[in-house]
C-alpha positions in Angstrom: 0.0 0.0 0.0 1.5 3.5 -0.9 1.0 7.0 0.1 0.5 9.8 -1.6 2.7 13.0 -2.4 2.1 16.6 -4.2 4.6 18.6 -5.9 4.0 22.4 -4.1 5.3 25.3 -5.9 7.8 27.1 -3.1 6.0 30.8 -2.8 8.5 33.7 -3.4 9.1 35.9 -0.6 11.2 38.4 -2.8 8.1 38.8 -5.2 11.2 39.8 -7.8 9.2 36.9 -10.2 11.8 34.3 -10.0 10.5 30.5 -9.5 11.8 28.4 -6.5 12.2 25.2 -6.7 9.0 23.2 -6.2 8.5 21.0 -3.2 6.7 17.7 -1.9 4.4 17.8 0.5 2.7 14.8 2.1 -1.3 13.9 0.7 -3.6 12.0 3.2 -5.7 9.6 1.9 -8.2 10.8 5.0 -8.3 10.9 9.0 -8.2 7.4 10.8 -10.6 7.9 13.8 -10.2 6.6 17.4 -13.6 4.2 16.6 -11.6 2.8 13.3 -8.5 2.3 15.3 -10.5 0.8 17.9 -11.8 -1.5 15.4 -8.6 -2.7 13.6 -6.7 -3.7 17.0 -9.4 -6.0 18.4 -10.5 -7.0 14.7 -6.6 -8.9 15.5 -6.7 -9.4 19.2 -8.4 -11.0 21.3 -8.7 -7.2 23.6 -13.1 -5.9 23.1 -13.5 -2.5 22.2 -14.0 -1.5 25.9 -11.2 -2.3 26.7 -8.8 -0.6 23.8 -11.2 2.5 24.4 -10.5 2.5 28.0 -6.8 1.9 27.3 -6.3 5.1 25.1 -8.7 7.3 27.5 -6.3 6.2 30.4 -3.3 7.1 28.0 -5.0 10.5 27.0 -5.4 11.1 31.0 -2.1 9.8 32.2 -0.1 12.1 29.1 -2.2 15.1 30.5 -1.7 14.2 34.4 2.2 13.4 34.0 3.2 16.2 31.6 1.6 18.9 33.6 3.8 17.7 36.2 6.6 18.3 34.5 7.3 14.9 33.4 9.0 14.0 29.6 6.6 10.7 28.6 8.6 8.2 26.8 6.3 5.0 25.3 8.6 2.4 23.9 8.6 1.8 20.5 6.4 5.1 20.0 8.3 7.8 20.9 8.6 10.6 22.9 6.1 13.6 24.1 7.5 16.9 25.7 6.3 20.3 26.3 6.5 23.0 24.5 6.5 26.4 26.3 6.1 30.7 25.4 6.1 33.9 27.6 6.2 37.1 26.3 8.7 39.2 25.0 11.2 40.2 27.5 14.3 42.1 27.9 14.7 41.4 31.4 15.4 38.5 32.8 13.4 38.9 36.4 9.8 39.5 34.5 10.1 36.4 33.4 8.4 34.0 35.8 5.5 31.7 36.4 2.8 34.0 36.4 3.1 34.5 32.3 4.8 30.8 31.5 2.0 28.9 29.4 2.2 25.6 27.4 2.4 26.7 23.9 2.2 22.8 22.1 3.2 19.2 23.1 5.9 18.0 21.2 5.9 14.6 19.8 9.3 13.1 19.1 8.8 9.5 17.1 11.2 6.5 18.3 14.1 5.6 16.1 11.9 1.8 15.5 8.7 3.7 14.5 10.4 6.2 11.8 12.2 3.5 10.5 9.3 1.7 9.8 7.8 4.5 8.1 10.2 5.3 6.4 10.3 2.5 4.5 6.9 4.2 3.1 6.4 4.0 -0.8 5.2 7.0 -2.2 3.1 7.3 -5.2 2.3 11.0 -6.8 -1.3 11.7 -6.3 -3.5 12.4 -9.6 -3.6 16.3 -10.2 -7.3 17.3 -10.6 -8.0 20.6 -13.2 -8.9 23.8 -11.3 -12.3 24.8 -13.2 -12.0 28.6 -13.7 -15.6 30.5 -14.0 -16.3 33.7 -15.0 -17.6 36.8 -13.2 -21.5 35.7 -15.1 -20.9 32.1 -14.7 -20.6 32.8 -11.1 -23.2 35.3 -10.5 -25.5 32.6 -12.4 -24.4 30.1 -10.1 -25.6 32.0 -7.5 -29.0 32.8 -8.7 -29.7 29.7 -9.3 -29.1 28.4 -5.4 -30.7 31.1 -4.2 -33.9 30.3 -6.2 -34.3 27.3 -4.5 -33.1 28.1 -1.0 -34.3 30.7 1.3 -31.2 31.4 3.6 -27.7 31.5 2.1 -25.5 29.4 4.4 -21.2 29.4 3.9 -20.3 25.6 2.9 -23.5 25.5 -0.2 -21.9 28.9 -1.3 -18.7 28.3 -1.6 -19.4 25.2 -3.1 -22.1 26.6 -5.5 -20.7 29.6 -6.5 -16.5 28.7 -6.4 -16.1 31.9 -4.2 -13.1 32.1 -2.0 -14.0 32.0 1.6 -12.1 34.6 2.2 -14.2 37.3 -0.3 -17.3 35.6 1.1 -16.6 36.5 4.4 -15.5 40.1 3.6 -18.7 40.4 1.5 
């Protein structure tokens, strides 16, 4: 079984016109949710669904209760979670303290066993679909036409509908 890639074009911070190399950036074939993961180890286990579901919601609480303590957590074979921290912006030393030291992420570090084993990942280029491009009319007909048969103009139906950007939609 493969995964997928895309080749990116590299933006240009200069703007001076000049093409960067392009880039590949990882394509996910979709989200695998706790439920389907559920399913898959007991599908070769003999472990029910309770108990892999109450095995990862005691993981989830023991991550939370040991790295708010201050602990590193290290699972074998996995790898290894930290935390990641921010204050602001300080020149001087003694305003730094724990009245504004907050968690900014948890850092996941994979063991040296689980990248090699993904690394031996096959890639396969993903299919490029062809961006329709619509005019200015097209659109505006596009538009017309939802909004004869629905009353209330919701986000995700436009967008779809009318191939506006969100972003002019929500400045409209």
């Amino acid at each position: 079984m493969a995964a997928y890639f895309k080749i990116v074009e590299t933006p240009n911070p200069e703007k001076d016109g000049k093409q960067l190399p392009y880039h590949v950036r990882f394509s996910s074939k979709g989200t695998l949710r706790t439920q389907e993961l559920i399913e898959e180890i007991t599908y070769g286990t003999t472990f029910t669904e309770a108990d892999v579901y109450g095995m990862l919601s005691l993981l989830n609480y023991m991550l939370s209760r040991k790295l708010s303590a201050g602990y590193n957590v290290e699972l074998e074979g996995i790898g290894m979670f930290t935390l990641s921290l921010r204050c602001p912006p300080e020149t001087d030393r003694k305003k730094i303290g724990s009245h504004n030291v907050t968690v900014r992420n948890i850092k996941f570090r994979p063991a040296k066993g689980l990248l090699d084993k993904v690394s031996a990942t096959t890639f396969r280029r993903r299919p490029e679909r062809k961006k329709k491009s619509f005019t200015f009319e097209q659109r505006k007909a596009f538009l017309l036409a939802y909004l004869a048969k629905h009353f209330l103009l919701r986000l995700r139906p436009t967008v779809n509908v009318t191939i506006f950007p969100k972003q002019l939609l929500r400045r409209s």
